[in-house]
C-alpha angles and dihedrals in degrees: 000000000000118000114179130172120217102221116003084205119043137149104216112009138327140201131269116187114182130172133219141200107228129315102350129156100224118196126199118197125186128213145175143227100286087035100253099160100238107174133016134192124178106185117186109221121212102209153339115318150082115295136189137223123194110212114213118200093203112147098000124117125246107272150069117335130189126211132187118201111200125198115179092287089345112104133164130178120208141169141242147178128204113200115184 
């Protein structure tokens, strides 16, 4: 499994690119500093390849952001800013 983000610290949206090993449902979940879950996204992915997922900022404060990335067993934690 490979999960990059394209910019850690961004204004409007970034870029998140994951790749999977064959049909998998993968779900991305947001949250804040204090670790209020403020935005959610489950994709389900058709087959084997690398994917992309655009982050938009809308309606979120200036600050540090969380997101968790799940893949079937796989899961990774990482960490953002948005600066506006």
């Amino acid at each position: 499994m490979f999960l990059r983000m394209s910019q850690i610290l961004f204004k409007d949206e970034t870029t998140i690119t994951y790749n999977v090993s064959g049909v998998a449902t993968v779900k991305f979940e947001f949250y804040d500093a204090a670790f209020k879950l403020v935005k959610e996204e489950t994709i389900k992915v058709p087959k084997e390849g690398k994917y992309s997922y655009i982050f938009k900022s809308t309606g979120l404060a200036d600050g540090i952001y969380f997101y968790r990335f799940t893949a079937g067993s796989y899961v990774e934690v990482k960490k953002m800013a948005i600066v506006k």
